[in-house]
C-alpha positions, -999 to 999 in steps of 0.1 A, spaced: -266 -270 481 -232 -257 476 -225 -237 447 -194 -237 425 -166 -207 428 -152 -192 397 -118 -212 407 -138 -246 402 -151 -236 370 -113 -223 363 -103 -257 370 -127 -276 348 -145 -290 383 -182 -295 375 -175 -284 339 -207 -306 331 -236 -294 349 -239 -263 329 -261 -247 359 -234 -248 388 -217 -223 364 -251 -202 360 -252 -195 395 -215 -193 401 -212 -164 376 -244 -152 394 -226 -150 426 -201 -131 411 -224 -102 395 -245 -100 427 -213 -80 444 -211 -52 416 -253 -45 416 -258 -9 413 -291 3 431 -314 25 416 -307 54 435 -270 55 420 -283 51 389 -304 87 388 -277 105 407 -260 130 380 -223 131 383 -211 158 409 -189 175 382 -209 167 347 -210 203 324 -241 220 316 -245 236 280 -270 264 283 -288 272 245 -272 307 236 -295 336 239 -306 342 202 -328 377 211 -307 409 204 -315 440 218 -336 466 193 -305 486 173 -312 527 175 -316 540 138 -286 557 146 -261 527 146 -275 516 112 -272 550 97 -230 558 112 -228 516 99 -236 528 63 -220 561 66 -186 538 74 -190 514 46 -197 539 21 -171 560 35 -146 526 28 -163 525 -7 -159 561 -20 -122 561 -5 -110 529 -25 -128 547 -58 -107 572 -49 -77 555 -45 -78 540 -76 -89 566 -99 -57 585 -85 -39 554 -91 -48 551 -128 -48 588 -136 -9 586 -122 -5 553 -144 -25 574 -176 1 608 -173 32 584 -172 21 564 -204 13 598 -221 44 615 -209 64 587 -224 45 587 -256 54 623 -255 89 616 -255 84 588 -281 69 613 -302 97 641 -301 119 618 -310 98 610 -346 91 645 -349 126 650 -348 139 626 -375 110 637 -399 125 674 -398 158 659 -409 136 643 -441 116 670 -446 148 690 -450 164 670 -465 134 665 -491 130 703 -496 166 710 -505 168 679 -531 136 693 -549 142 724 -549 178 713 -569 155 693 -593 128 718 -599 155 742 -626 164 708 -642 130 697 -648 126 735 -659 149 732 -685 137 702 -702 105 709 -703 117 744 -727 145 724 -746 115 699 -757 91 731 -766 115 746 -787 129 713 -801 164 712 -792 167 676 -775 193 666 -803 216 697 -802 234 693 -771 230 655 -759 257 659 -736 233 680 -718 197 664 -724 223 634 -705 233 656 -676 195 671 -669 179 636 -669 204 622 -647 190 650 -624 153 650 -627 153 614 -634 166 608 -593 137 581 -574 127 603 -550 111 593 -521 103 608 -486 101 592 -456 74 605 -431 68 585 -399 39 579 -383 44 554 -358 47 568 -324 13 590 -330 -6 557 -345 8 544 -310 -1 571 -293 -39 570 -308 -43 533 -303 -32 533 -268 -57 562 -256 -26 587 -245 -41 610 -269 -71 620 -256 -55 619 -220 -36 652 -231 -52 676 -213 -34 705 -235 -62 713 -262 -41 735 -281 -15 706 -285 -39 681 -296 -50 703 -324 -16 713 -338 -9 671 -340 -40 671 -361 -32 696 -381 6 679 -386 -7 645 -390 -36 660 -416 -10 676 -437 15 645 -441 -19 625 -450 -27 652 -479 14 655 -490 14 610 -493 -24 609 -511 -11 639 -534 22 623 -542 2 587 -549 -20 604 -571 8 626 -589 26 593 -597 -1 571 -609 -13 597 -631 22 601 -647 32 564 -645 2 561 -671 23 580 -693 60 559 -688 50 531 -710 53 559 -741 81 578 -726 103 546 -726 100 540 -763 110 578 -770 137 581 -742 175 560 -743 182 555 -708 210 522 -718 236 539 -697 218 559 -669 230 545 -634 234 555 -605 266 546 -582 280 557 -551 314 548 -566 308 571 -597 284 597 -587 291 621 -612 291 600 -637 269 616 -671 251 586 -693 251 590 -729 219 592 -746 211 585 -784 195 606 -804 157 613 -800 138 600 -828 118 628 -850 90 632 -825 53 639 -838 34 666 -820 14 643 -799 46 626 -784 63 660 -779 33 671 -762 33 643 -744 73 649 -735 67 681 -724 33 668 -700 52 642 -684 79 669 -672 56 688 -663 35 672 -644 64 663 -621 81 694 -620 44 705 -609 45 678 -579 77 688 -567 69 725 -563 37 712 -545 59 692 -526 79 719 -518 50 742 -503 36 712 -481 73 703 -470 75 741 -458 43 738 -438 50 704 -423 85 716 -412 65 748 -393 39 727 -381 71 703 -368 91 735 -352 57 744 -335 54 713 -319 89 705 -307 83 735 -287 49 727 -272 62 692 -262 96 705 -247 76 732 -231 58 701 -212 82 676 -208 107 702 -191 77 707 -163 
């Protein structure tokens, strides 16, 4: 029996007998059969992976030990590094607040200066009240009582800075000074401008008490004080007839504050020493 090419079934020929176009397609495998022997022959050129050898040879102690020697080596040298880094980083930031610091040190000598001159002017004033009120003679020369409490009368007040050190001691910079001897005379100036401001507030609370009493004796209607007019004299009334107890207190009031200024006066002396004293130290390290 004759069996159908691929062109009949192409062609529609035999279309119907669904088993002529069976063994025509068949036919058409049988040509491309692949025996068994081709089908257990490798490729000539396939790659072969081989598993890596996982076994390591046995490490002398020796390797280990130089290994740990490098990486603490590496270790150490970085600390190191960095400490040098930071301790270059800590002498800047103090020699700055160094600088910072001279420069406060020098606008407190011009206050202290300034302070001590101003109360020592005062202190005679105050002086000479205090003895007109002893012997009673506020009321014979009120042309004068006017002139000495225009003087004694002056708001005093000193300004002591403290903010480069405070910066200084919040920052750290102060115990990276490696000059003992410096450290200590800071303390000692910073110790003394703390005892001259708690003296002072204490001074003037205790004689603030008093004011209330002093105002009802005193006339103070034309006291002023003017750049314009700065030797101008007010005119006072008369004092009224004082009792004992307010003369007493007249003469407590004075004082008491011609008391705080010549206090003032001792302290100012010392700060402006301790102020000299430490200009020098700190020029002596900045210049090196």
């Amino acid at each position: 029996m004759q069996t159908p090419c691929a062109a009949h079934v192409k062609k529609g020929q035999f279309f119907s007998d669904p088993f002529w176009v069976i063994g025509d397609i068949w036919n058409m495998d049988a040509d491309s059969t692949i025996t068994p022997s081709e089908e257990t022959q490798p490729p000539e050129n396939m790659e072969v992976h081989h598993h890596p050898d996982v076994h390591h040879k046995r490490r002398h102690f020796r390797e280990y030990l130089l290994e740990f020697f490098m990486i603490f080596l590496a270790v150490t040298m970085g600390f190191f590094a960095e400490s040098i880094r930071e301790h270059s980083v800590e002498l800047r930031n103090t020699r700055q607040y160094l600088e910072t610091f001279k420069q406060e040190l020098i606008n407190n000598k011009r206050a202290f200066v300034d302070a001590d001159s101003r109360y020592k002017s005062i202190i005679p004033s105050l002086d000479t009240v205090i003895r007109v009120f002893y012997e009673k003679r506020e009321n014979q020369d009120l042309h004068l009582m006017g002139r000495l409490l225009r003087h004694v009368k002056l708001v005093l007040s000193t300004s002591i800075d403290k903010a480069a050190y405070q910066q200084m001691v919040n920052s750290g910079g102060l115990k990276n000074l490696d000059n003992v001897a410096l450290r200590d005379s800071i303390s000692t100036y910073v110790g003394q401008i703390e005892t001259f401001e708690t003296y002072n507030s204490l001074v003037y609370n205790r004689i603030g008490n008093a004011l209330p009493e002093i105002m009802k004796i005193e006339d103070l209607h034309d006291f002023k004080y003017s750049a314009s007019d700065p030797d101008h004299i007010p005119e006072i009334m008369p004092y009224p007839k004082l009792t004992e107890g307010e003369r007493r207190l007249m003469i407590y009031y004075y004082a008491n504050h011609k008391g705080q200024l010549s206090s003032d006066v001792v302290m100012i002396e010392k700060m402006i020493q301790s102020n000299d004293h430490l200009l020098k130290m700190i020029n002596d390290i900045l210049d090196n």
